[in-house]
Structures are given as structure tokens and as C-alpha cells.
N, C-alpha and C positions, 0 to 999 in steps of 0.2 A: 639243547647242547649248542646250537647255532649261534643265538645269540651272545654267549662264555667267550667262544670260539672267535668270534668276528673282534669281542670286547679286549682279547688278553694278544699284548702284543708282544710276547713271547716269543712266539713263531719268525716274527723277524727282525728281532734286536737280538740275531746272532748271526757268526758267520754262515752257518749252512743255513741262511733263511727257506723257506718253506708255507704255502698256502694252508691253511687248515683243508682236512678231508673233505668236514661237510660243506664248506664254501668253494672247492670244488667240483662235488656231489650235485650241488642246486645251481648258485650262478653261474660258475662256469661253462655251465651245461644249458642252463634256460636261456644265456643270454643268446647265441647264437640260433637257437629253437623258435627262440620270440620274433627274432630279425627276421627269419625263413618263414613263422607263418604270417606275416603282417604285410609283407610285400608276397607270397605266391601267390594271391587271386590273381594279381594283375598278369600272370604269366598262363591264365586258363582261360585267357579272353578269344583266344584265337578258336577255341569250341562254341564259344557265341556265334562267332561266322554262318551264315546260312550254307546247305551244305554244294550250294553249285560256288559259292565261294570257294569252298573249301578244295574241292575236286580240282579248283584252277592250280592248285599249289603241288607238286611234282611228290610222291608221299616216301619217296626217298628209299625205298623195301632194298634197293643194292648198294646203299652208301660202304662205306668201307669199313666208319668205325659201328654202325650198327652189326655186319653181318660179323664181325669179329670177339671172338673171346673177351678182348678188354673191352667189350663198350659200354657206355655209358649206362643201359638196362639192366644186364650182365650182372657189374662191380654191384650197382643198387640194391639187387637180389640178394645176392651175396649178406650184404649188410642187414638188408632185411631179416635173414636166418640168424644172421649172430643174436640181432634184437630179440629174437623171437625164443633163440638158446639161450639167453638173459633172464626172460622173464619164466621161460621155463623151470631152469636154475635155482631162481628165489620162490616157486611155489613150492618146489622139491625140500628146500631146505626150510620151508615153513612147516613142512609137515613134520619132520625130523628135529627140530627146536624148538628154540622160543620165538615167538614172533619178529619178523625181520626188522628194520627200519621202510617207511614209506617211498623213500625215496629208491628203494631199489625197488618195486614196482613201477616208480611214475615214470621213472628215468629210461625204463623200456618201453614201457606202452608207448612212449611221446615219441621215441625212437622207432616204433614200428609205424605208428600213424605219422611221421615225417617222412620215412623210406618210400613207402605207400604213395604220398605225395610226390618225391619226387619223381619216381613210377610214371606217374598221370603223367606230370608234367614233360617229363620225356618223350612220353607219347602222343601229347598235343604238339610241342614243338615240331615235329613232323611237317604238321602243314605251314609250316614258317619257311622261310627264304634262307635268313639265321637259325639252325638248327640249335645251339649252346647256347645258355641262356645267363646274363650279366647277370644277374640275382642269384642264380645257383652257383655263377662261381664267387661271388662274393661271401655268400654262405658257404662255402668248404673253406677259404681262408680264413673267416672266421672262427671257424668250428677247429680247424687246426693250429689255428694262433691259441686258443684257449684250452688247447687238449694237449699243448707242451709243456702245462702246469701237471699234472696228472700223470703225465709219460713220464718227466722226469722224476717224482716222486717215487712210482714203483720201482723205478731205476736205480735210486738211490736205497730204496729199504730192502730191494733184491737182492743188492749188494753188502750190505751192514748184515741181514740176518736170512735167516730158510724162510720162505713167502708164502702164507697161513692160505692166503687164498687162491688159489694156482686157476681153478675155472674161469675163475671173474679177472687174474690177470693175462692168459690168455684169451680170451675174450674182447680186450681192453683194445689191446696190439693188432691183433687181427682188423675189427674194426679201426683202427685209426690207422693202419696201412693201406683198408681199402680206400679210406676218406681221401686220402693223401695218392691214392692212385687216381681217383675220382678228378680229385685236382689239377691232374697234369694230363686227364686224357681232354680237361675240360677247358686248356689254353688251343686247344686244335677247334677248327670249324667242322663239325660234318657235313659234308658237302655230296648229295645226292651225283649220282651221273646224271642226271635228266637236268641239273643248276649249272653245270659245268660249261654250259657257254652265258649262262648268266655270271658266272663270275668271270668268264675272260672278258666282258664287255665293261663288268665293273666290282674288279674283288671286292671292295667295300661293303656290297650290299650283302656277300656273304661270307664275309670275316667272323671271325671271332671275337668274344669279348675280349679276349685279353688283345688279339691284333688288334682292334679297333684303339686302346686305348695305349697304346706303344705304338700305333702305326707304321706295323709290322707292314701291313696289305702294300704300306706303299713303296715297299723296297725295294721291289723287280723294277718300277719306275727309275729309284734312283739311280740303281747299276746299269740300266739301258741308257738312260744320260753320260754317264759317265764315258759309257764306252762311244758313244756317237752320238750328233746333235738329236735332239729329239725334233719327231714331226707330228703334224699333224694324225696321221694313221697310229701312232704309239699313244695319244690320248686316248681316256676311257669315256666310257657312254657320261650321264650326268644322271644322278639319281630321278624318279619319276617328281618325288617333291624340289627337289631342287631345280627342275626345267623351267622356263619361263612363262608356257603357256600355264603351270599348275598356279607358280605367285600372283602371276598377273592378274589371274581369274580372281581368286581371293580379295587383292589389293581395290580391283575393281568397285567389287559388292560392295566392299567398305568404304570406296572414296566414295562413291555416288550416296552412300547414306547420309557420309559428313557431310558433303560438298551442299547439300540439302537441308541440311541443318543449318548450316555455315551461310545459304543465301537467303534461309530466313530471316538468321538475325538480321544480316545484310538490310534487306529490305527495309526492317524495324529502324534501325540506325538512319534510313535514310527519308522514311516517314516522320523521325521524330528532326532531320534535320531540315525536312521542308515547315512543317509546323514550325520551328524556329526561324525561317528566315521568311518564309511567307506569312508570320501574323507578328510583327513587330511592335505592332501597339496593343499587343497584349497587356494589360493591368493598367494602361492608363485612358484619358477618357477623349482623347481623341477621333475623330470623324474619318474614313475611311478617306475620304480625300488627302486631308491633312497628313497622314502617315504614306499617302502615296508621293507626297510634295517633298517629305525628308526623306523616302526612300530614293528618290531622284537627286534630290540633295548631295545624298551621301554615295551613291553609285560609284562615283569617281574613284572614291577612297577604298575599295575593294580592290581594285586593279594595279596597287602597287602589292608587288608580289617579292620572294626575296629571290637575290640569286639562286638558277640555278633552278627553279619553280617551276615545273611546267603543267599545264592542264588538262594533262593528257593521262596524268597519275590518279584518275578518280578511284571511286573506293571499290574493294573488293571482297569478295568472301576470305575473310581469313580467320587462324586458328583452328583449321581443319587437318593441316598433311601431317602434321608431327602425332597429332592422335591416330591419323588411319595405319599409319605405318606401325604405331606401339601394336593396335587392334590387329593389324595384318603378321606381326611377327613377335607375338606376346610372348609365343613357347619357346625360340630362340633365345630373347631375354632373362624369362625367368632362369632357365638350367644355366645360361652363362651368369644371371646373377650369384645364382646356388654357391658355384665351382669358387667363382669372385671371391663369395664369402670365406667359404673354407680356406682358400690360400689365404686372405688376409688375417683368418684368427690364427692359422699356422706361424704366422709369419712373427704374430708376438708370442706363439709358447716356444720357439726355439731361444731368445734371448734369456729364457727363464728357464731355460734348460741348463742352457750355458753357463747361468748364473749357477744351479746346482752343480753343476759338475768342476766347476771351480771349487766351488764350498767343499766339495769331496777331496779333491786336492790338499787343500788349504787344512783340513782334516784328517790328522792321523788316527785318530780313532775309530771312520768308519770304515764299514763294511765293504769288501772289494766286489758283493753282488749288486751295489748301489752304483758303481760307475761303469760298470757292465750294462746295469739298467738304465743308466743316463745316456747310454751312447748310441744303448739301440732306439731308446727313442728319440733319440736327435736325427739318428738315419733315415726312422720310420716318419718323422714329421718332415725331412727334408724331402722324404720321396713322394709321399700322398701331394704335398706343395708343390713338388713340378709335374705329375701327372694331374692335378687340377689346373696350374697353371696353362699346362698343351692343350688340354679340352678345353678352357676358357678361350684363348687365345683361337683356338681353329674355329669354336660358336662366334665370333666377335668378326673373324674374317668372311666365315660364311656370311651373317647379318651383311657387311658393307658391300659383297658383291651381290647378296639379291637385293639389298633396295636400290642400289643403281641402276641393275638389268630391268627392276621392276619399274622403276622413276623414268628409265628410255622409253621402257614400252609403252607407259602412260604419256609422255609426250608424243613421241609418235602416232599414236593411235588420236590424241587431242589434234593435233594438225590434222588429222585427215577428216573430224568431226566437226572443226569449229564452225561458229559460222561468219558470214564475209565481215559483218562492224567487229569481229572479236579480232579474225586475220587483219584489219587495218591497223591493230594496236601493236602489231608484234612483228620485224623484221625477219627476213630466214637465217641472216645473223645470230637474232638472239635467240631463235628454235636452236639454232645449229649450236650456239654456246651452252644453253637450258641442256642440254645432250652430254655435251663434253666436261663444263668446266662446272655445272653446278650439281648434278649428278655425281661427280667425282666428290664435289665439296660432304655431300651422303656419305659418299662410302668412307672418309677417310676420317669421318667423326663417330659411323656407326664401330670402325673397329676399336676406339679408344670411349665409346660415350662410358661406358662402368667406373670410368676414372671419376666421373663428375660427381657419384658419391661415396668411392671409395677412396680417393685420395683425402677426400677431409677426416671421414672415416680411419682412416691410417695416423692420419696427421695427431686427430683427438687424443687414438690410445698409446701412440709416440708417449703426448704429453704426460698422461695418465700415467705411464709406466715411467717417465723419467721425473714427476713428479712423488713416486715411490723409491726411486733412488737418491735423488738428491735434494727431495724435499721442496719449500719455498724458491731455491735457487733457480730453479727453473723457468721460475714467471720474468726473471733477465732475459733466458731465449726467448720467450714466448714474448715478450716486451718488445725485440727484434724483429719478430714474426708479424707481429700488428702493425709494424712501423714500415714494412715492404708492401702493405693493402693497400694503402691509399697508391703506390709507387704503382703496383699490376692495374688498379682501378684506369688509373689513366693513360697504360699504355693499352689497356682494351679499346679504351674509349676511340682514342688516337686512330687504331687500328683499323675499328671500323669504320670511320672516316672514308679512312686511305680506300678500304677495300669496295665498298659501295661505288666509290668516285672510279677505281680499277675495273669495276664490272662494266660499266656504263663506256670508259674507254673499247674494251673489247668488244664489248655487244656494235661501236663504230666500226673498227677496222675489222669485222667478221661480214659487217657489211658491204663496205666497199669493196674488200677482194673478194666475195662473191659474186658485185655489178664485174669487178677487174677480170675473173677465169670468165664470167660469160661471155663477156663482148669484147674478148683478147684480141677478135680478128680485127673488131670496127678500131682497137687503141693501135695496133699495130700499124691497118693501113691509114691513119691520119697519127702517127707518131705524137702521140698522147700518155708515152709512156713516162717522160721524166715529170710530166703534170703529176699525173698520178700516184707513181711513185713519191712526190712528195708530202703529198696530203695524207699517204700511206706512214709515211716515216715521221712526219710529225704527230700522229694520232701513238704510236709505235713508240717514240718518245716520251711522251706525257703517260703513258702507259709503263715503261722503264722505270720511271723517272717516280713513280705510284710503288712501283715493285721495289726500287731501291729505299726508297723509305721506310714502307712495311719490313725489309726483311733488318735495318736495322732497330726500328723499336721490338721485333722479335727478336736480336740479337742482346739487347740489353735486357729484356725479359727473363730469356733465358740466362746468358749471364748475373742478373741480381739473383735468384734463383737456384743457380749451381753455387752459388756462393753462401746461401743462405742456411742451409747445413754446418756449413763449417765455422760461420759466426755466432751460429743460434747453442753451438756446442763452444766453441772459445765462452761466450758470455755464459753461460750456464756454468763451467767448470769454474771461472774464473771467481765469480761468485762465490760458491761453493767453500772453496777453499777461503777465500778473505772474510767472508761474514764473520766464521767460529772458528778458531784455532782446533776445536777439537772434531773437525772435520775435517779427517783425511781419504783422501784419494788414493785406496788398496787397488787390488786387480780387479777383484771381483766388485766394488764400484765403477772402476773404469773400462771393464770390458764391456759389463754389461748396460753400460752407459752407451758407447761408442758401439755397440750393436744395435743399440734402438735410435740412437742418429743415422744412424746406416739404411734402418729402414724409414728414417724420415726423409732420407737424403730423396729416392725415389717419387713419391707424391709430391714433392715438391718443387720437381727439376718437370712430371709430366702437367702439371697444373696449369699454366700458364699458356705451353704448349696447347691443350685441351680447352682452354678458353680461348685462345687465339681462333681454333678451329671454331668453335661454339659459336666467335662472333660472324665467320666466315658465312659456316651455315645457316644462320638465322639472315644474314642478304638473301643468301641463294632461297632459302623459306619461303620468302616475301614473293621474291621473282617467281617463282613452283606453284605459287599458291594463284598470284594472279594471273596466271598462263593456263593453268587447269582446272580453274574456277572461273573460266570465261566462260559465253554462250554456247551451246551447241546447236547444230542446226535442227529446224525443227520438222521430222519427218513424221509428224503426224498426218498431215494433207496426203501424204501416199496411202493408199489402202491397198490391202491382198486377198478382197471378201471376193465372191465366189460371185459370178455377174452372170446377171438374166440377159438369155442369147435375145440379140435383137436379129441379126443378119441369120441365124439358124440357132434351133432348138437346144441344139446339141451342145454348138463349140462355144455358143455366145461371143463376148470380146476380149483382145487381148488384152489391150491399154483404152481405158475410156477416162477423160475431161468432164469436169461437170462444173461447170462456171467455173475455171479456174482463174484465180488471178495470184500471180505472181511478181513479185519486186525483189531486186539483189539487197537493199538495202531495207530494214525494218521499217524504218519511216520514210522509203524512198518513192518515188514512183513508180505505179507499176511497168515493168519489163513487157510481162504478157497480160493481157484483160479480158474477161468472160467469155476464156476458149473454153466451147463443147466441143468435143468429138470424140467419135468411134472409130476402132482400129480394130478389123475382126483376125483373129488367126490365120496364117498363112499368106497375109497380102502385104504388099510392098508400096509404101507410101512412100511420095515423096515430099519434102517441105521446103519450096522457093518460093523466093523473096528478094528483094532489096538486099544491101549492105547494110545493118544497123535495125533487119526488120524483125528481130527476134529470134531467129531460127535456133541460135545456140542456147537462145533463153530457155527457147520450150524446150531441147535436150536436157537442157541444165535441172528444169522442174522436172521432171523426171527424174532425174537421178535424187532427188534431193537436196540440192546444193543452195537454192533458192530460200529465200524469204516466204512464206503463207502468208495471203491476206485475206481469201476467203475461197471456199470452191473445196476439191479435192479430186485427186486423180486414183486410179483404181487398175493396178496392175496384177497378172495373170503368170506367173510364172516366173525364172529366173531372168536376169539382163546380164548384155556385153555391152560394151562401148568401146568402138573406135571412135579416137578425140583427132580433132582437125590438125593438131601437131601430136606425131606420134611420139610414145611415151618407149624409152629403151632402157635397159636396164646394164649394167657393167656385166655382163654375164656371156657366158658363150648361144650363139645366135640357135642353137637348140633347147637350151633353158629361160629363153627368151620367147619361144612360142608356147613352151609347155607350160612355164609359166606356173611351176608347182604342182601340175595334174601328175598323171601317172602315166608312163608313156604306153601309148597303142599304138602297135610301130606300122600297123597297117594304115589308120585313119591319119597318122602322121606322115608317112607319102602322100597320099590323096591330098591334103591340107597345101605341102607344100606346095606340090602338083598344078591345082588350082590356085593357090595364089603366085603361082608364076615364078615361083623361088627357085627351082632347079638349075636356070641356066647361072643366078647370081652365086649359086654354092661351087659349080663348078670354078668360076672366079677367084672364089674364097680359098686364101692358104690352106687351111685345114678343112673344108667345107663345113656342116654346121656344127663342127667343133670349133670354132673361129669364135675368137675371144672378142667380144665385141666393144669396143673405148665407150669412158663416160659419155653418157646421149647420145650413143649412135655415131659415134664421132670419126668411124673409119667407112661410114654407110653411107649413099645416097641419100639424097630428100626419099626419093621412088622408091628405095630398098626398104628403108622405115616405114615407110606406110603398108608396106605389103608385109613386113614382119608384126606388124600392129595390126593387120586386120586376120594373118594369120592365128594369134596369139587369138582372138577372138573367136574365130570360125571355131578350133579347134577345143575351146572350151564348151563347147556341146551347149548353148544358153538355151529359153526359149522365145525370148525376145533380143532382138540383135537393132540398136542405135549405133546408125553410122554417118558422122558429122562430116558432112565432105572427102569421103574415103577416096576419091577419084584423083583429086585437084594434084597431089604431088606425082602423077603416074602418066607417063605419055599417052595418046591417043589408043594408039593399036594393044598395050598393058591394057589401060580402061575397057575396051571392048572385051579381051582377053577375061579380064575380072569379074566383067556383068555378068557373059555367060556362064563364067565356071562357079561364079562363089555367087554372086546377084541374082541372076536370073530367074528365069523357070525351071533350066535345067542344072540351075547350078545347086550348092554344096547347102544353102539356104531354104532348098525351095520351099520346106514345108513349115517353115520357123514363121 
């Protein structure tokens, strides 16, 4: 009968159109059933968890909507009975007739073993965070979008005549009441008492699916803005994967794999270009002398170089960061690719809607259910397109602020690894600009990068589609369109010029007022300020003077651009209309013409803009890549192996040297040379010398800050170091000893106590709440050195390096210090 049924299109070439029964009966029914069981395994994975996982997760036994009448188990049950009074139904009435049709068997059974499941599923959800589950409510909207074909049918034949089958349509209603209760208890989050301070720290993480994707969660926000500034305490926590320690970790793994890949090739590249210039009389039959006569010859002629050339650009690992980062945040990508997609096919069936619902107009013959159905799907397509478009849009923003926060923490962390020939290459300038301005250049490509295949993407089925309206005519815009490449070609070009030559500016003047705050005191007392200041403002200029250029060939860019819609739609109509007289311009050509320029208008106003950025970020690329594809230091020479006591059985040594030789520079001379020694636990050595006799060197090998050149040192436990100029931090002078520990407020007197702080807090406006200026800048020389060696005592090490801790501290302090913190009896003894 199905196939009759699907064939005869009866049913709706009239005004009361109507679905057949058995297509109904089967599709209606399977299609939603199919959706639900093809995506529910992935919502039984939380039963995978091993079960001290599982125990972590609060099992919610007082939530509100469980212990209640409507909850989500409850209405299930429920439904399950009706399924269950369904199939009972049809064996009853099998016994009593003739045999039924199949599908009123399958149609229950599929209904009882989907109840079932969502059963499970409710109950595994449990140990979630997210109690409601985005798949189950997308299955009741679907199941209720496709069960108002059916509802209103019995509605309509209840009405026309008396209703042959009263079981089955009570049965029907019942069910799809519960469906439809199911629905609306399932836009609420259930939210355990035991989550209820996890979601005041961050509702997000236990919202609902439908909050989540209305960004309901974030409205207490808004309204607390509204009524008063927002502070710092009205922010919410940050998800666990969205923290920075979780990306960085990731980012990590990943850069050091490329970065290693990346310095192979490197290497290969630069094997194959000594081979090149070290065997030049390769293929011919020249005497090794002979080709060293014209090597000398021609030497000369190497050394013109062009403007602008410097030799300090040697080569580096690159074509590694834009892969790490795709490898680092693939799963961001792909779902915002997803959403990308959806909105952009959205976005060509509304013009084609429109075009239909015009044709209905323009149509007095058809049917008034056809413009009823035009309109809800114009609504339904315009709504799915801006809730893909908000999810697109908020994945796109996420992406740009973690690879920035992730691109910091990899610099930062690079500066504190590299090693000395790596730091000779790189100013704190251009660390400090690598931070600010190209890390930024990331983020503000990562929230528009989807444009770079979906705007041409858009652009193609523009064509496509207005290529089925007005034909040949089209290829006049699209004539237009080719003839503005070459015009964008060369203002990129241009662009990146300007901005390369921009960067190089900055990375100057980030230097000089760096040398300018440090040594503000020496410019001020030798009034070196209008010096300065000029070389400042001339750098400052040529940097303007950079920015005023770029923003007008971004100005005409954009400009050809916004204009190019409206030319590309004048030439196409203009056309159109001249070629053939019997080509006219009705509505419904020209609306749905002037819709699909509309949506040309967009991809082609953000394009330009999105290369502009494109060129930006491939500078900053270059910069990123040879900053964190330098050397790092190499702390293999330190060892942490377990050492045979020489001084006693027991303790063995703490630090032991064994032919050490050490050099700051790879190929430089060595600093220190074939030091042994032994350092046993709990003694106090001291190391003098001369001015220039190494004593910071051999601290410095130890920490591993040094170059290896042969030897290795073998340390015993953890290290502090107090550095000969104490290190401060912008923080208050109590967050500056703790220094990140966890406060022991007992051992934290003692500390102070001993390192002679008491009487300087009494001093202090707020005591160690006292906000302490960049470097110590409201402290003593004497005050920083005792808050630096505090900061050290205090972190409980087991080996303590201290570079001249004495020198900035008066006599009768120094004495004070040996004994309390130094001595025998002091805070060190047994360290």
C-alpha cells in the first residue's frame, strides 16, 4: 500500500492537504527513532568511567526535578506503559480478527525499547555535572515536530466523523502529551544540592542544553552589569579545560614534537646549503686550489647585500606553529567548522524560499497550506541560522583567546628556557611586543579564520544561484569580480610591506623606553630627557607615518569591496535586461536576485578585511616561530641520580662536580674548568674569590643557566636561590615572600622574625599588606634583599644558593642574619 500511497499525489493537490497514514505509520515515526538510536551510545559513556571516577561525581538522590512527580524518570515510565498498552492492544485485537498490519507491532516494540533507553540514560546521567542531555532534547523536538502530522489528522477526522478507533486514539494524545511534557521539563538543568556551589562558581558548566545554546546561564551577568559596574568578585571561575595550565599543557606536547620535526628539516636545509657553497667546483675539473683562488676571487662579491639586509636573520625552524596550534585545538575547529557550514547552506535555502512564497503570491490557484508552509519554514531556517550562527561565533571567540593566553604562556615560559646565544638574538622589546602585539595579531585572525573558506564558499553558490536566475548574464558581475583580484592582490602585497617594516619599528621604540623607565633616575639627573625623547618621537613617527598608510590601503580595500555588490548587481541586471528583449525583470526575479547579492554583499566586504589580517599574522608567524624555535638551555649536565656517601654512609652528598666545565657561550671559553667537588648535607660553604673569578659562574651552572662542555654536576634534592640583585615582584610585600606557597602563618612569623622584617613592616603603611611598586621601587637596597632571602628561607628547599645575600645589608643586619637564617643556630641549619 506504501508505495500507491507515497506515488498518488492526491493527498496534496487539495486544499485540506494531508500526509498518508502509512507514511505517517513508518517515516514519521522511524525518522526521529533512528536519530535517537545512532547518537545514544555516546550518552552511555559516562558508565565507561571506572567506578572511583564515578563516585567523584555528586549522584544527585535530592535534586528537585528527580524527587518530584514530573521528572524526567517518572513522565518516561509513563510512556513506557502506554507502549506497552499499544502492543498489548494489537495482540488482543489479533486474536479477535484478521491479522493486523506489521507496523502496529514494530511501532511499539521500537517505542518500548526506546523508553527503556531513555530510562538508562537518565540514569547514567546522574554521574554528569550536566544532568539533561542535548541529544535527548533534540530527539523530543524532533519526535514532536513529526507527531503534529498525526495529531492534526485525528483532529481533523474526529471532527468530520465518530472515531472507529478510540484505544489507539487515546493512546496517541496521551503519549505525545507526555512527549511534549518531557520536553519542557527537559529545557530546565537538574541540578543536585551537592553542584549548587559548582554552579555558583560557574552556571555554565551546569546549564542546560537549551540554556547553554540561548545563553540563558549568562543573564544574572547581564542584569548585575546593568545595575552596577561589574568587578572582579562578580566574575565566574573558568572552566577546567578552558584554564591555562590545561591548554598550555597540550600546546606544549605538541610544539616540542613539531619544533623537532621542524629542526630536522632545518638542519637538512642547511647540510644541503653547506654542500652547496663549500664544494663549488663541483662537475668541473678543477684543482682544489684553483676553486679556492676564485673562491677568494669572488668573496667580495657576497658582501653586497640589499637594503635593509641584516645577518643576524639566519634561518630557522619554520612551518611548525600554525600546524601545532590546528593539532592543539582541532575539536574547536572542527564543531565551529560544522555550525559555519549549516548557517552558510541556510543562508542559500532562505532566498529559495522566498522565491517560493513569491510564486504563491503571484499564484492564485494555489493552495493557502503552501504559504503557511513557506513561512514556517522561512522562520525555522532563519532561527536554526542564528543559533548556529551564536555557537559559531562564541567557538571562534573562544579559539582567539586561548591561543593567545596559550602563545603568552609559551613565550614566557621560552624566555625563562632559552639559552644565552638564543637571548642575544631577541631584545625585551621584542619578547615584550611577541606578548602584546603579535599574540593579539592570533587572536583576532583566529575569530574570523572560517571566513577564509567560507567566504569564497558563499561567493561560488551566490554565483551558482544567480547563474539560475538570470542566466549567462551573470558572468558581466562575475567579469567585475575578476577584475577587482588583481586590484586586492596588490593591496595585500602593499600591506605586507608596510606591516613587516611596522613591526621592526615597534620592536625599536619598545626598546628604548624600556633602556628610558629603567634608568629614568640616571636621564633625569644628567637631563637627557629632550635627547631622548627625540629619538623616541622620531622612531614614533616613521611608525605613524607606517600606520597611516596601511589604514589607507585598508581603507580603499575595503571601500572597492563595499562597492563591489552593488556593481557586480548593476552589471548583472543591466545585462539581463539589454541582451533579450524577452527578458523581463518580475518580482520574483528580482527579489530573489537582490537576496542572493545580499548575501554576496557579506563575503565580500569580510574578505579583504580577513586577508589583510592573514597578511598580518603570517609576519607575526615568522617572528613566533623564530623566537620559540630557538635554542634552549641544555640541562642535561645536571643530574638527580641517587650518590654514593663519601663523607658518611648514610647521607652521602648533596651537590657533587665531576670535571665540570662550563662556558656562557656555546663556543665560548670556558667561565668555569675541571671543577670537582663535594658538598655534603647540612654544611655551609663558602665561595671567594676575586672580582671576575667565577663565583656567579659556578651558581649559574647549577642552576642550569650555563652552556655544557663536558663534566656533569649531580644534585640532591630541591633548590632556592637568592640572586645578588634581588628579584620583586609588583605585589603586596606578603605575596612576595609566599611567593605562591600556602600560607603557614606560624612558620611565616618565624621567617619574618629571622630575616629581621618586623621592625621594616612596622614602617610600612599597611604592614605586609603594603603594595609593593615595580622592582621594589618604594624598598630599600637592605629591605629587598631580606624580602629575597625571605621568600627563599620560607619555601622550605633542600639546598639553599646564596649569591652574596650579605652585601646590600648593614653590618649589625648581616650579623643578625648569619645567626638567625645562616648560622648553626639559625633557620638553615640543617639544609
Amino acid at each position: 500500500v506504501c508505495p500507491c500511497c507515497l506515488q498518488n499525489s492526491s493527498f496534496l493537490a487539495r486544499p485540506d492537504a494531508d500526509l498518508p497514514v502509512c507514511f505517517q505509520q513508518t517515516v514519521l515515526v522511524w525518522v526521529p527513532l533512528g536519530f535517537f538510536w545512532i547518537l545514544a551510545p555516546w550518552q552511555l559513556l559516562p558508565m565507561c568511567k571506572s567506578r572511583a571516577k564515578r563516585s567523584s561525581f555528586p549522584r544527585g538522590a535530592g535534586s528537585p526535578l528527580t524527587a518530584s512527580p514530573l521528572s524526567p524518570q517518572v513522565v518516561a515510565t509513563l510512556l513506557l506503559v502506554t507502549a506497552v498498552a499499544e502492543l498489548a492492544l494489537a495482540f488482543v485485537e489479533d486474536t479477535e480478527q484478521d491479522p493486523l498490519p506489521a507496523v502496529l507491532y514494530t511501532n511499539p516494540s521500537l517505542y518500548i525499547a526506546t523508553w527503556l533507553l531513555v530510562l538508562v540514560i537518565h540514569d547514567v546521567r546522574r554521574f554528569c555535572l550536566r544532568r539533561d542531555s542535548g541529544i535527548l532534547f533534540c530527539f523530543w523536538t524532533l519526535s514532536l515536530l513529526c507527531g503534529i502530522f498525526p495529531f492534526q489528522s485525528l483532529i481533523r477526522k474526529a471532527l468530520q466523523a465518530p472515531i472507529s478507533d478510540m484505544p489507539r486514539f487515546v493512546l496517541f494524545f496521551i503519549s505525545y502529551g507526555l512527549q511534549l511534557l518531557l520536553f519542557l521539563v527537559s529545557g530546565f538543568s537538574d541540578i543536585a544540592p551537592e553542584t549548587k556551589e559548582i554552579a555558583k562558581k560557574n552556571p555554565e558548566v551546569t546549564a542546560s542544553f537549551l540554556s547553554s545554546i540561548t545563553f540563558e546561564w549568562y543573564t544574572s551577568t547581564v542584569f548585575k552589569g546593568y545595575r552596577k559596574p561589574l568587578e572582579i568578585e562578580d566574575i565566574w571561575e573558568l572552566k577546567e579545560k578552558d584554564k591555562i595550565q590545561a591548554i598550555y599543557a597540550v600546546l606544549e606536547k605538541n610544539m616540542k614534537t613539531a619544533v623537532r620535526k621542524a629542526q630536522a628539516k632545518l638542519e637538512k636545509r642547511k647540510y644541503k646549503k653547506r654542500r652547496r657553497e663549500g664544494d663549488p667546483d663541483h662537475g668541473n675539473n678543477m684543482s682544489k686550489a684553483q676553486s679556492q683562488d676564485i673562491l677568494v676571487l669572488k668573496q667580495p662579491k657576497k658582501k653586497k647585500k640589499k637594503k635593509g639586509d641584516s645577518g643576524l636573520h639566519k634561518d630557522y625552524p619554520r612551518g611548525w606553529l600554525v600546524k601545532t596550534l590546528c593539532k592543539t585545538f582541532w575539536q574547536n575547529l572542527v564543531l565551529s567548522v560544522a555550525f559555519k557550514l549549516v548557517h552558510d547552506v541556510l543562508v542559500f535555502v532562505s532566498p529559495q524560499l522566498l522565491k517560493l512564497l513569491i510564486a504563491f503570491v503571484s499564484d492564485e490557484e494555489s493552495f493557502a497550506w503552501q504559504g503557511y508552509l513557506y513561512a514556517i519554514l522561512l522562520f525555522l531556517a532563519a532561527l536554526i541560522q542564528s543559533l548556529c550562527l551564536q555557537q559559531y561565533f562564541t567557538l571562534c571567540f573562544q579559539l582567539g583567546i586561548n591561543v593567545r593566553a596559550s602563545l603568552i604562556a609559551a613565550i614566557y615560559k621560552k624566555a625563562l628556557t632559552m639559552s644565552s646565544a638564543t637571548r642575544k638574538e631577541s631584545t625585551v622589546g621584542e619578547t615584550v611586543n611577541l606578548m602584546s602585539a603579535d599574540a593579539q595579531r592570533f587572536m583576532d585572525m583566529a575569530n574570523f579564520i572560517h571566513q577564509l573558506w567560507s567566504s569564497p564558499l558563499q561567493i561560488i553558490l551566490s554565483i551558482v544561484f544567480l547563474w539560475g536566475e538570470l542566466g549567462p548574464s551573470v558572468l558581466a558581475g562575475l567579469a567585475v569580480m575578476v577584475l577587482l583580484i588583481p586590484i586586492n592582490a596588490f593591496l595585500v602585497a602593499k600591506a605586507k610591506t608596510i606591516q613587516v617594516r611596522n613591526m621592526k619599528n615597534k620592536d625599536e621604540r619598545m626598546k628604548i623606553m624600556n633602556e628610558i623607565l629603567n634608568g629614568i633616575k640616571i636621564l633625569k639627573l644628567f637631563a637627557w630627557e629632550p635627547s631622548f625623547e627625540k629619538r623616541v618621537n622620531e622612531i614614533r613617527a616613521r611608525e605613524l607615518k607606517d600606520l597611516l598608510n596601511f589604514s589607507y590601503l585598508q581603507s580603499v580595500s575595503i571601500f572597492v569591496f563595499t562597492c563591489a555588490p552593488f556593481l557586480v548587481s548593476l552589471a548583472s541586471f543591466a545585462v539581463y535586461v539589454l541582451v533579450d528583449e524577452n527578458n523581463v525583470l518580475d518580482a520574483q526575479k528580482a527579489f530573489t536576485a537582490i537576496s542572493l547579492f545580499n548575501v554576496l554583499r557579506f563575503p565580500m566586504a569580510m574578505l579583504p578585511m580577513v586577508l589583510s589580517s592573514l597578511v598580518q599574522t603570517n609576519v607575526s608567524t615568522a617572528r613566533l616561530e623564530r623566537y620559540l624555535g630557538g635554542e634552549d638551555l641544555d640541562t642535561s649536565a645536571i643530574h638527580h641520580n641517587p650518590i654514593a656517601g663519601r663523607w658518611t654512609s648514610r647521607l652521602g652528598s648533596a651537590v657533587r662536580f665531576s670535571e665540570a666545565t662550563f662556558a656562557w657561550e656555546q663556543d665560548g671559553n670556558a667561565a668555569i674548568r675541571d671543577v670537582t667537588l663535594d658538598i655534603a648535607p647540612g654544611s655551609l660553604v663558602a665561595v671567594v674569590g676575586a672580582v671576575g673569578s667565577g663565583k656567579s659562574s659556578l651558581v649559574s651552572a647549577m642552576l642550569g643557566e650555563m652552556e655544557h662542555i663536558k663534566g656533569h654536576i649531580n644534585i640532591q634534592g630541591s633548590l632556592a636561590y637568592v640572586p645578588q640583585q634581588a628579584w620583586i615582584q609588583n605585589a603586596t610585600l606578603k605575596d612576595n615572600i609566599l611567593f605562591g606557597s600556602k600560607l603557614d602563618e606560624a612558620r611565616y612569623q618565624q621567617v619574618i622574625k629571622a630575616c629581621a622584617l618586623l621592625p621594616d613592616l612596622e614602617l610600612l603603611p599597611a604592614g605586609d599588606k603594603t603594595e609593593i611598586g615595580e622592582k621594589g621601587i618604594n624598598l630599600s637596597g637592605g629591605q629587598k634583599q631580606r624580602v629575597s632571602l625571605a621568600r627563599a628561607v620560607y619555601s622550605d628547599a633542600d639546598i639553599y644558593i646564596l649569591d652574596d645575600p650579605l652585601s646590600a645589608v648593614d653590618a649589625h643586619v648581616g650579623k643578625y642574619l648569619f645567626d638567625h637564617v645562616l648560622g648553626p643556630k639559625g633557620l638553615l641549619q640543617k639544609k
